[in-house]
C-alpha beads as a LAMMPS data file, in Angstrom:
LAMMPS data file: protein, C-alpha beads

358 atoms
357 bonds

1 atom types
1 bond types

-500.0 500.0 xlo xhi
-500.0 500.0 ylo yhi
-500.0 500.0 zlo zhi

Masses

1 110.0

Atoms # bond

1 1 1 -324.194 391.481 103.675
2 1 1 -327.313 389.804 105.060
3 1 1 -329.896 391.829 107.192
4 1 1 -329.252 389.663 110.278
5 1 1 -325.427 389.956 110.026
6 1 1 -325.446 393.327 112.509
7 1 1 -321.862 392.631 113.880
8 1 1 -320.069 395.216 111.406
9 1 1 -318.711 398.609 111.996
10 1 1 -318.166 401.378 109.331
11 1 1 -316.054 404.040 109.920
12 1 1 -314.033 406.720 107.468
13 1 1 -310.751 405.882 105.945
14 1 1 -308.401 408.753 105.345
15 1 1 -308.604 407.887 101.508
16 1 1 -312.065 409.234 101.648
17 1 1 -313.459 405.693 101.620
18 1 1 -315.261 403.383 104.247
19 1 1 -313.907 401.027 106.103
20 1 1 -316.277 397.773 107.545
21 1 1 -314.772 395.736 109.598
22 1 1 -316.187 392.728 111.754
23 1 1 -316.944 392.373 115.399
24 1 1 -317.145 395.998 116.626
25 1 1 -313.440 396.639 116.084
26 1 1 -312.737 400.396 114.543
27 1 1 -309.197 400.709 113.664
28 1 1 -308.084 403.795 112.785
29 1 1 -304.536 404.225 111.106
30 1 1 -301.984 406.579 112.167
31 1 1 -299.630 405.960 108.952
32 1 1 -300.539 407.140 105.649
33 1 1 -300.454 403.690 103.417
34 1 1 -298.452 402.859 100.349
35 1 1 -301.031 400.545 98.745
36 1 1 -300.448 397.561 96.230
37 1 1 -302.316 397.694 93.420
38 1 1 -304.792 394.456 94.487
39 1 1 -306.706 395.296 97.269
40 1 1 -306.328 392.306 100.137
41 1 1 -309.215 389.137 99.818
42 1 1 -311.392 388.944 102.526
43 1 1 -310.929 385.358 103.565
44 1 1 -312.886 383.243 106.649
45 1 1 -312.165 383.271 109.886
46 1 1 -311.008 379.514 110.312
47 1 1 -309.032 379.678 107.002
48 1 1 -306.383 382.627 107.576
49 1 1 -302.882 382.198 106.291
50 1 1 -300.005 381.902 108.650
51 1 1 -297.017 383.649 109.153
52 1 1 -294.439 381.743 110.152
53 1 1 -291.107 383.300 110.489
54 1 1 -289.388 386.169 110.230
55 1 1 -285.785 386.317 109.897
56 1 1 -282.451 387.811 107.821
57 1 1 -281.230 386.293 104.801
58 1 1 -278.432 386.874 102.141
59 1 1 -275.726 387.933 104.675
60 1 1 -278.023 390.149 106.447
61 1 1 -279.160 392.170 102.958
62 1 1 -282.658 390.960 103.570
63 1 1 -285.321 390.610 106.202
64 1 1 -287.523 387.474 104.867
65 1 1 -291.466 386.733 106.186
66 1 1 -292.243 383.193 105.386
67 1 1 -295.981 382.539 105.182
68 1 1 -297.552 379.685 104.384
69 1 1 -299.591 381.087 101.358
70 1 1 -299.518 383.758 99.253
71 1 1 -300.584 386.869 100.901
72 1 1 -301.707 390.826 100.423
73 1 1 -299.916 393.398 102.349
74 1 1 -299.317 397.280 102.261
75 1 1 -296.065 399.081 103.708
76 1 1 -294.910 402.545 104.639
77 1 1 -293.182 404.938 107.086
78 1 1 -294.424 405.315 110.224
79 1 1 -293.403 409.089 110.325
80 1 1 -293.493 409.579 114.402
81 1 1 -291.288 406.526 114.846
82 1 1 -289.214 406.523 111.486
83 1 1 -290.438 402.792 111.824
84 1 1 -291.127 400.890 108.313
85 1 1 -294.533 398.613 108.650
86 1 1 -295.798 395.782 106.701
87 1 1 -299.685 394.764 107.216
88 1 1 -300.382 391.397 106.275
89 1 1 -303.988 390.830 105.567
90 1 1 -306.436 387.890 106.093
91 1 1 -303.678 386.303 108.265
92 1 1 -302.547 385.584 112.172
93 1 1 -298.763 384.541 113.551
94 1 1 -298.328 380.988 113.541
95 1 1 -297.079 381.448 117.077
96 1 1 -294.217 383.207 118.683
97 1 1 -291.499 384.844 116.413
98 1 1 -287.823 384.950 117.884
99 1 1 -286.091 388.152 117.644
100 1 1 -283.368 388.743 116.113
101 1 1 -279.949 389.227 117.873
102 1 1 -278.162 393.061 118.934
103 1 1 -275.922 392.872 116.347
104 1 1 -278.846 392.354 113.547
105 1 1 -279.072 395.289 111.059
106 1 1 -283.012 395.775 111.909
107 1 1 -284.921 394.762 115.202
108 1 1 -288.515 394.148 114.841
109 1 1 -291.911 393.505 116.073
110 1 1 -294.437 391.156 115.117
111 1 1 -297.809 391.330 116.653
112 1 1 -301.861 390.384 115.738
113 1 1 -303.216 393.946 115.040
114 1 1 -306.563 392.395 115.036
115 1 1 -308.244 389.210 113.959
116 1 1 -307.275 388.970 110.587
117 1 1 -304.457 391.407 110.431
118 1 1 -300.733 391.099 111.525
119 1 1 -298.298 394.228 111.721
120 1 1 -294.416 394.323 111.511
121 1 1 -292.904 397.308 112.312
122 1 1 -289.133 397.379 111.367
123 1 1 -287.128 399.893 113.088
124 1 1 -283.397 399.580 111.316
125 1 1 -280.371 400.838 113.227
126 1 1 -277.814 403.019 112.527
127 1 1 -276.266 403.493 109.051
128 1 1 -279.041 400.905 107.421
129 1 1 -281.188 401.880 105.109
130 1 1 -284.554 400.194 104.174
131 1 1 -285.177 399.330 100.362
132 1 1 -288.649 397.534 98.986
133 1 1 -290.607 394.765 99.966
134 1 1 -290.766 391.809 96.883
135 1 1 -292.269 388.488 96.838
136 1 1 -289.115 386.225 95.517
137 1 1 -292.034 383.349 95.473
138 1 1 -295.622 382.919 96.474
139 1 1 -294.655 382.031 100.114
140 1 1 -291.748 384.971 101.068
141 1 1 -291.765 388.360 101.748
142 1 1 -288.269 390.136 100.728
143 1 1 -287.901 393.700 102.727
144 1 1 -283.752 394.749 101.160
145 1 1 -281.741 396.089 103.153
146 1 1 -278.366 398.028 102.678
147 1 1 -276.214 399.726 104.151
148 1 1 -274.895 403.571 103.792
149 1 1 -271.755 401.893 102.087
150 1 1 -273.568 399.315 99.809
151 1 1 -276.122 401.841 98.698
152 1 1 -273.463 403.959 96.875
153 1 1 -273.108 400.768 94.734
154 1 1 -273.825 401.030 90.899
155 1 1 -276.540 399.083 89.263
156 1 1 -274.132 398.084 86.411
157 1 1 -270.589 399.477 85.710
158 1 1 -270.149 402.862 83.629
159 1 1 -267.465 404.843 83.068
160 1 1 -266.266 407.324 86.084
161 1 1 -268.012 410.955 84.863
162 1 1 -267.488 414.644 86.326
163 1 1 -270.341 415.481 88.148
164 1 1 -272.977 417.589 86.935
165 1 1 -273.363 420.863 88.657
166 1 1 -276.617 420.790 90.733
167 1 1 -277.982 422.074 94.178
168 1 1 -278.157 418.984 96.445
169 1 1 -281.550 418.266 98.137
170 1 1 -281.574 416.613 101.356
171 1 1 -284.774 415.697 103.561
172 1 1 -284.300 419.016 105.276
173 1 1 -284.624 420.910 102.401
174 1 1 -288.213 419.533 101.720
175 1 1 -291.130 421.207 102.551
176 1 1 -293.829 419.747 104.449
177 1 1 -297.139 419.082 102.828
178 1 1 -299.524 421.728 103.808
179 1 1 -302.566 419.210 102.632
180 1 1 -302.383 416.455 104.522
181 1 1 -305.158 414.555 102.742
182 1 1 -303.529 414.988 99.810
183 1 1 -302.642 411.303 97.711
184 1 1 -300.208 411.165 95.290
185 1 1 -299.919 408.409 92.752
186 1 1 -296.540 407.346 91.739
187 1 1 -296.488 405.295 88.696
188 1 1 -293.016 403.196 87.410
189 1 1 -293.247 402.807 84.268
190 1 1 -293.363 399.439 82.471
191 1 1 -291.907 395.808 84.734
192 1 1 -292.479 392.447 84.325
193 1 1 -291.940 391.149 80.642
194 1 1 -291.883 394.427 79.701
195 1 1 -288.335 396.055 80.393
196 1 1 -289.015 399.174 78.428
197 1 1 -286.017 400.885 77.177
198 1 1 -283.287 399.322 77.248
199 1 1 -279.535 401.184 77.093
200 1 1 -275.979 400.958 77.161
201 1 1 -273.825 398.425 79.144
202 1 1 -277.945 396.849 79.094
203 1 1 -279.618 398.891 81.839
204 1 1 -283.109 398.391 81.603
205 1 1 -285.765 401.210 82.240
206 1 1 -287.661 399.227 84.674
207 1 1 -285.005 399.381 87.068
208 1 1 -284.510 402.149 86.955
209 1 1 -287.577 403.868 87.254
210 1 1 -288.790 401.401 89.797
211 1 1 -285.858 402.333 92.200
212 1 1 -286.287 406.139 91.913
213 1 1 -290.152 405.738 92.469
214 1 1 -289.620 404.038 95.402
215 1 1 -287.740 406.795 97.092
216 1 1 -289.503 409.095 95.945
217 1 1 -292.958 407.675 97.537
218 1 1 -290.229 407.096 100.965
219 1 1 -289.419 411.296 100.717
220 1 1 -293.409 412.518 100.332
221 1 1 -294.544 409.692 103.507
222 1 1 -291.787 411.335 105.661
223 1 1 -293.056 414.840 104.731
224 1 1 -296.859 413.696 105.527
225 1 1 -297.970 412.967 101.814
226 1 1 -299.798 409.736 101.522
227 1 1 -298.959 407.454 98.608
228 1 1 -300.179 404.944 96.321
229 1 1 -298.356 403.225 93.504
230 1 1 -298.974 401.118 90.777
231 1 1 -296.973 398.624 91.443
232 1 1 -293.784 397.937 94.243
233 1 1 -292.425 395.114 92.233
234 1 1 -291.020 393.635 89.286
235 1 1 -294.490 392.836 87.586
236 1 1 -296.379 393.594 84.572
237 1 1 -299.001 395.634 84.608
238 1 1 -301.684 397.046 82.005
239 1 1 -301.354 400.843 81.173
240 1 1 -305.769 400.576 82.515
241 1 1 -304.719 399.417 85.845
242 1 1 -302.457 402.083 86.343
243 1 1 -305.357 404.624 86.113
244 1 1 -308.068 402.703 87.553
245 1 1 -306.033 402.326 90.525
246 1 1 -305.210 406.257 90.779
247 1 1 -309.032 407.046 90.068
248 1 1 -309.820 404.393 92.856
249 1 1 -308.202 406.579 95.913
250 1 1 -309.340 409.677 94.173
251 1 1 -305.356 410.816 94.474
252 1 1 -304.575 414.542 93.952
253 1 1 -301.723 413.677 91.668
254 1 1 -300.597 411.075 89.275
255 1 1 -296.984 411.186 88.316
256 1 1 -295.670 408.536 86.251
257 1 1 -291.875 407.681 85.812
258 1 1 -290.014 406.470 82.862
259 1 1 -286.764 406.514 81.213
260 1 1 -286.156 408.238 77.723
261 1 1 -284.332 406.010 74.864
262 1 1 -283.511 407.151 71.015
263 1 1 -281.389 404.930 68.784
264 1 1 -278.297 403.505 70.056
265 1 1 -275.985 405.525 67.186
266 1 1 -276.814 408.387 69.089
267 1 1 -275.676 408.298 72.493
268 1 1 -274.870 412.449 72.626
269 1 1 -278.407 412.703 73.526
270 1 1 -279.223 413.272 76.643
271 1 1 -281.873 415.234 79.041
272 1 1 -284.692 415.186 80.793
273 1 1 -288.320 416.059 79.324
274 1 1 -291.909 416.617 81.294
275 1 1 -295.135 415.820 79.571
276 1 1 -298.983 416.566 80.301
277 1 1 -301.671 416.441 78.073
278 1 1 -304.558 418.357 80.100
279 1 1 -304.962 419.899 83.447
280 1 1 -301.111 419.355 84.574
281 1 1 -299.145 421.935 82.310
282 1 1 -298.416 423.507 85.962
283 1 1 -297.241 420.240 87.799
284 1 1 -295.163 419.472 85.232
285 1 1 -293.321 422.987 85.223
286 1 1 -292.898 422.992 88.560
287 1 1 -291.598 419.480 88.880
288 1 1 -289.533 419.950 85.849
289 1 1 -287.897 422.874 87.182
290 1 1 -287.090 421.359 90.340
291 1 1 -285.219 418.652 88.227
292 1 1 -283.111 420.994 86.666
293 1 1 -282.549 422.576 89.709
294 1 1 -281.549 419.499 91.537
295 1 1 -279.652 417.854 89.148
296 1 1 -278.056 419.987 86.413
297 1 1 -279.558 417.990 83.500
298 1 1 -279.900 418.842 80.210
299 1 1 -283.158 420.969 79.846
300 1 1 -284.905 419.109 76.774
301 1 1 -288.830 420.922 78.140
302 1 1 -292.281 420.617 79.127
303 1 1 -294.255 419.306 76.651
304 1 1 -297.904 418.491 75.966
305 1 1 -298.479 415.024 74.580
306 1 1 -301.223 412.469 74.350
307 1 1 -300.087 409.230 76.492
308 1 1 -302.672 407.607 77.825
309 1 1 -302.491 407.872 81.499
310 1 1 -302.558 411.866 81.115
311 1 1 -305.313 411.397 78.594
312 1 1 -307.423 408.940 80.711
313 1 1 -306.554 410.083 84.308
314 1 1 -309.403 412.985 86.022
315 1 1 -306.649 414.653 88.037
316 1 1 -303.219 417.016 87.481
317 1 1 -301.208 414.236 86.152
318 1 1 -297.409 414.481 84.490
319 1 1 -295.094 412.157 82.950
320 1 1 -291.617 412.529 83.642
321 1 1 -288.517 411.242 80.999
322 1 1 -285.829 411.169 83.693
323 1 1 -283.283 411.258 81.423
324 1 1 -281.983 408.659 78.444
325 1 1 -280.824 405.532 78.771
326 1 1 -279.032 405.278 75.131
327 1 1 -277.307 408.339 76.155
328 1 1 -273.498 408.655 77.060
329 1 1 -274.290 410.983 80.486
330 1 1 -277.586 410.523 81.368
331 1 1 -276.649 406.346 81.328
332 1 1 -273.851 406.619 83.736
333 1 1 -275.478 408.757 86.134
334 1 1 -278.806 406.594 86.031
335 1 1 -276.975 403.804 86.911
336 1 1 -275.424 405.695 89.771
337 1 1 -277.410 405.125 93.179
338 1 1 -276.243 408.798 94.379
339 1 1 -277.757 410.260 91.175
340 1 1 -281.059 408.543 91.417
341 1 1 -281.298 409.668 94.907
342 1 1 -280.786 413.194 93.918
343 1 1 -283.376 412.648 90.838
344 1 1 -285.961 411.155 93.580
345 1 1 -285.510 414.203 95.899
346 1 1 -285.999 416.650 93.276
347 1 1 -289.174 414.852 91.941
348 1 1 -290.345 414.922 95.650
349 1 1 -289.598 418.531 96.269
350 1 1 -291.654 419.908 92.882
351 1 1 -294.719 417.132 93.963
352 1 1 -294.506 419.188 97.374
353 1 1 -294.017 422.617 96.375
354 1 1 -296.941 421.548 93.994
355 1 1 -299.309 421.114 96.331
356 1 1 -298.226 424.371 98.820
357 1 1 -299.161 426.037 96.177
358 1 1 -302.692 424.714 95.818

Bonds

1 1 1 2
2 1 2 3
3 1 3 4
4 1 4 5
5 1 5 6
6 1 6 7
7 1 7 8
8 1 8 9
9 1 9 10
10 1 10 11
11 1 11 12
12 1 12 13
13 1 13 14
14 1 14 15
15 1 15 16
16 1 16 17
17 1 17 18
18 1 18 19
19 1 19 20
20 1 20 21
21 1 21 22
22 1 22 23
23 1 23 24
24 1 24 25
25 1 25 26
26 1 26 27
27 1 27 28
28 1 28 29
29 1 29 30
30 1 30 31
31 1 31 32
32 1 32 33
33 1 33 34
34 1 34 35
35 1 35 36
36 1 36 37
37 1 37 38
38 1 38 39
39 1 39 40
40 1 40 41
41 1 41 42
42 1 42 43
43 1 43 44
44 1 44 45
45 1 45 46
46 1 46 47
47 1 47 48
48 1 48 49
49 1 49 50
50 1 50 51
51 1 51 52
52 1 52 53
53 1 53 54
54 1 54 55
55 1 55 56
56 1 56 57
57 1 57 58
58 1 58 59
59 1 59 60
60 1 60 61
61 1 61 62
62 1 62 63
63 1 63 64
64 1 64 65
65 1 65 66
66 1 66 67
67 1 67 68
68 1 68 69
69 1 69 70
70 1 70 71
71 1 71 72
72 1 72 73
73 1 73 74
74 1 74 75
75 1 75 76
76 1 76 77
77 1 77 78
78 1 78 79
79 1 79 80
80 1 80 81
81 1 81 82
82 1 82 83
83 1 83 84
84 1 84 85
85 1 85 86
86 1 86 87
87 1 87 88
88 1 88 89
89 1 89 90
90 1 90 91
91 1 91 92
92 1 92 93
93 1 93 94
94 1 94 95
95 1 95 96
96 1 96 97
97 1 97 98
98 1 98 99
99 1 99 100
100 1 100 101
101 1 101 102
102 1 102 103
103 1 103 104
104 1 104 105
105 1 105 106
106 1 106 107
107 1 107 108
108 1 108 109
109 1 109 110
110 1 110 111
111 1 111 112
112 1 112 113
113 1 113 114
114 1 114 115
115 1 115 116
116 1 116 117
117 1 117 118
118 1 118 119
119 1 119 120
120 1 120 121
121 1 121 122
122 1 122 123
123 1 123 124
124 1 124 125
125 1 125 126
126 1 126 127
127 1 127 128
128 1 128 129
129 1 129 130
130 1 130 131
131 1 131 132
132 1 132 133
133 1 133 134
134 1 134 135
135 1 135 136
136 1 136 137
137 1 137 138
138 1 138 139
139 1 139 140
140 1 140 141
141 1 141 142
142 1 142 143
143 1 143 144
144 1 144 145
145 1 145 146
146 1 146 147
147 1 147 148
148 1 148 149
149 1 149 150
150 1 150 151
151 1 151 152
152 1 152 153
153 1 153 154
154 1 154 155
155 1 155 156
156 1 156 157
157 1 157 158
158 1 158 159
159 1 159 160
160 1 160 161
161 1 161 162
162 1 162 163
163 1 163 164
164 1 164 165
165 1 165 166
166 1 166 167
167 1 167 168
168 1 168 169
169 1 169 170
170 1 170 171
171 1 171 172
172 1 172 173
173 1 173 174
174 1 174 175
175 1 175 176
176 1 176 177
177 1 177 178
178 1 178 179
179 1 179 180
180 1 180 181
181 1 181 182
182 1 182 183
183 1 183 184
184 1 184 185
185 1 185 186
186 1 186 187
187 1 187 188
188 1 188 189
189 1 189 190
190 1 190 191
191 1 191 192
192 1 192 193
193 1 193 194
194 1 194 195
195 1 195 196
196 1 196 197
197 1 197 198
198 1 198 199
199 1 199 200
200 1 200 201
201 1 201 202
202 1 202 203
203 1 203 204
204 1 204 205
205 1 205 206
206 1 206 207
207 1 207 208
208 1 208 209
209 1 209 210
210 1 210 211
211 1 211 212
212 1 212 213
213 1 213 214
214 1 214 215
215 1 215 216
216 1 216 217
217 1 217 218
218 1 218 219
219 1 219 220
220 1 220 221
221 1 221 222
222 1 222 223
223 1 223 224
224 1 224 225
225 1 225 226
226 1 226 227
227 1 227 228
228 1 228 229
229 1 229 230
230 1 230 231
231 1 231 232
232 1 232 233
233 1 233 234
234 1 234 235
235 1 235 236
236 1 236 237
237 1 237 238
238 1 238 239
239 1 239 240
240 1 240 241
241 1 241 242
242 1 242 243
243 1 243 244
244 1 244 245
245 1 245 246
246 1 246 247
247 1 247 248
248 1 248 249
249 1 249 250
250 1 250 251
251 1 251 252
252 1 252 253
253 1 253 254
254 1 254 255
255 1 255 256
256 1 256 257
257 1 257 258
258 1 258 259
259 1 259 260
260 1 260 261
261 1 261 262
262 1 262 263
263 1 263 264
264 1 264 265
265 1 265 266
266 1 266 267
267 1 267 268
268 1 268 269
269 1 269 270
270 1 270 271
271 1 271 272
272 1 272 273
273 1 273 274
274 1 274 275
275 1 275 276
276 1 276 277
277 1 277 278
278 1 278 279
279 1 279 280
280 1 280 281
281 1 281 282
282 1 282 283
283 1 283 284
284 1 284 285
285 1 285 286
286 1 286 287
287 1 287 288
288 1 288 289
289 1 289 290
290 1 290 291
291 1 291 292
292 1 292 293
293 1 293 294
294 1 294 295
295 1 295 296
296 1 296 297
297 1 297 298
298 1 298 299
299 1 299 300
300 1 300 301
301 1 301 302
302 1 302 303
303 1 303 304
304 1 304 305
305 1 305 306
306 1 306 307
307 1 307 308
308 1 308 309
309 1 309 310
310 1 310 311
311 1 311 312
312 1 312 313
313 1 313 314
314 1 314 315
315 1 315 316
316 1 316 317
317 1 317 318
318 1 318 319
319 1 319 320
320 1 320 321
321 1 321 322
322 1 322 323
323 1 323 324
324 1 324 325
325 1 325 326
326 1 326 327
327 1 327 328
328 1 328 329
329 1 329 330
330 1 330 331
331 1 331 332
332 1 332 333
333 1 333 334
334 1 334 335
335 1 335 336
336 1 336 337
337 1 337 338
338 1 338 339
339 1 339 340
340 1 340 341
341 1 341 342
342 1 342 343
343 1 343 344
344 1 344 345
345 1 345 346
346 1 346 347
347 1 347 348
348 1 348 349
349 1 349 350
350 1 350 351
351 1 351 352
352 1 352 353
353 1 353 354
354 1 354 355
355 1 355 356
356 1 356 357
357 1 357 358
């Protein structure tokens, strides 16, 4: 910045950063933010994109934001509210957006939070549940949406399987984070072009992971954890990224999420394993017992190994094998939405017994 530009304002962010922002506006977040993994472009003032409309699509499965150029934005939980926000950066509303009607599955509310910023907070009603936010092209915004009923639908059909014996988690059962500056980084493994393993009836690792990960990051917000992952979408990213991002907003954990595979001719394998290479032989025990707690998998251990986001990464970091995707159980039950719930909630509850115990 120039000497004689004086019209700036720095204040703390509660990543640890600074925050500058323009005309003598200090905003100060309430919400701990789920981050993308490019940080918004600062644009000019005259030359912000517009958002034009917001409204459902797909028979009411999706809640679509049309702007008229591609955009950055961050979303989370709004944990006093149980409200789901999107901030659009470098952007303004177009003009007024109708609301939608009673019997809508979300209501919403669109507003200018300040000159280059617009908010949507999405409360959904009864019996909805709120999925990701994608980017089906340059120009749309894709929040899912699903309902109690839908979300017991499998990603691909499997054969019907006794349940495994487990101790059910629910929200109640997880405790609250006693460090509330604590970040975690949540890390789904592979995307993009890159499907990593893929198992029987085809179910793809991605998927997989990328759908647990996401409620995961959901269960630590509501308990007061702030998170950051690498990415919220189907897209490719570098193994580098992955860390430099985590190293970025100096997170207290990194826990990355992946699928196991061995050869097809083998599908009696099955089981969950935990790895660490340095400093996070005691994450991964506690989050590894909290998986076999949770879910009754087959215990296949903690072990120490040399990938290269526990190699490269400065804090406790763990990667998890949720179970295999060439094997006969662990495929149908990751293709079952009720079992990757239970997964995610068991992940969540070791990350937060984790970091009581700090």
């Amino acid at each position: 910045m120039k000497n004689s530009n004086t019209q700036w304002r720095a204040s703390v962010s509660n990543l640890g950063g600074v925050v500058l922002l323009p005309g003598g506006v200090v905003r100060q977040p309430s919400v701990s933010r789920r981050l993308t993994v490019d940080p918004p472009a600062r644009q000019a003032q005259g030359n912000l994109a517009r958002v034009q409309s917001i409204d459902l699509a797909s028979n009411g499965t999706q809640l679509v934001v049309r702007t008229d150029r591609q955009v950055s934005y961050t979303s989370g939980w709004d944990q006093g509210s149980r409200a789901y926000w999107i901030r659009i950066a470098s952007s303004s509303l177009a003009g007024e957006i109708p609301q939608l009607d009673a019997n809508s599955p979300v209501s919403f509310t669109a507003s200018q939070e300040d000159a280059e910023t617009v908010v949507i907070w999405v409360q959904p009603r009864s019996g909805v549940e709120v999925g990701r936010v994608t980017r089906p092209n340059p120009q749309l915004l894709s929040l899912q949406l699903r309902s109690n009923a839908s979300a017991q639908q499998p990603l691909t059909r499997t054969p019907n399987l006794q349940p495994l014996p487990r101790r059910t988690f629910g929200s109640d059962d997880l405790p609250q984070a006693s460090n509330r500056r604590a970040v975690v980084a949540i890390d789904p493994g592979h995307g993009g072009r890159d499907p990593g393993a893929v198992g029987i009836q085809g179910i793809q690792e991605k998927e997989i992971v990328l759908d647990i990960s996401f409620q995961v990051a959901r269960l630590l917000e509501q308990q007061g954890v702030q998170v950051v992952m690498t990415r919220t979408d189907d897209s490719e990213i570098d193994l580098e990224p992955r860390v430099s991002l985590a190293e970025r907003v100096n997170a207290t954990l990194f826990v990355s999420i992946h699928a196991n595979a061995i050869n097809m001719s083998r599908p009696d394998i099955s089981g969950i394993e935990t790895y660490y290479f340095n400093n996070g032989q005691d994450l991964a025990r506690v989050i590894h017992a909290s998986i076999l707690e949770g879910t009754g998998a087959t215990d296949r251990r903690v072990r120490q190994a040399r990938f290269y986001v526990l190699r490269k990464t400065s804090m406790p970091s763990v990667l998890l094998e949720v179970g295999f995707v060439t094997g006969a159980e662990d495929a149908a039950r990751l293709s079952d939405p009720a079992y990757r719930s239970q997964m995610a909630a068991s992940i969540a509850r070791g990350i937060l017994v984790y970091l009581q115990q700090r």
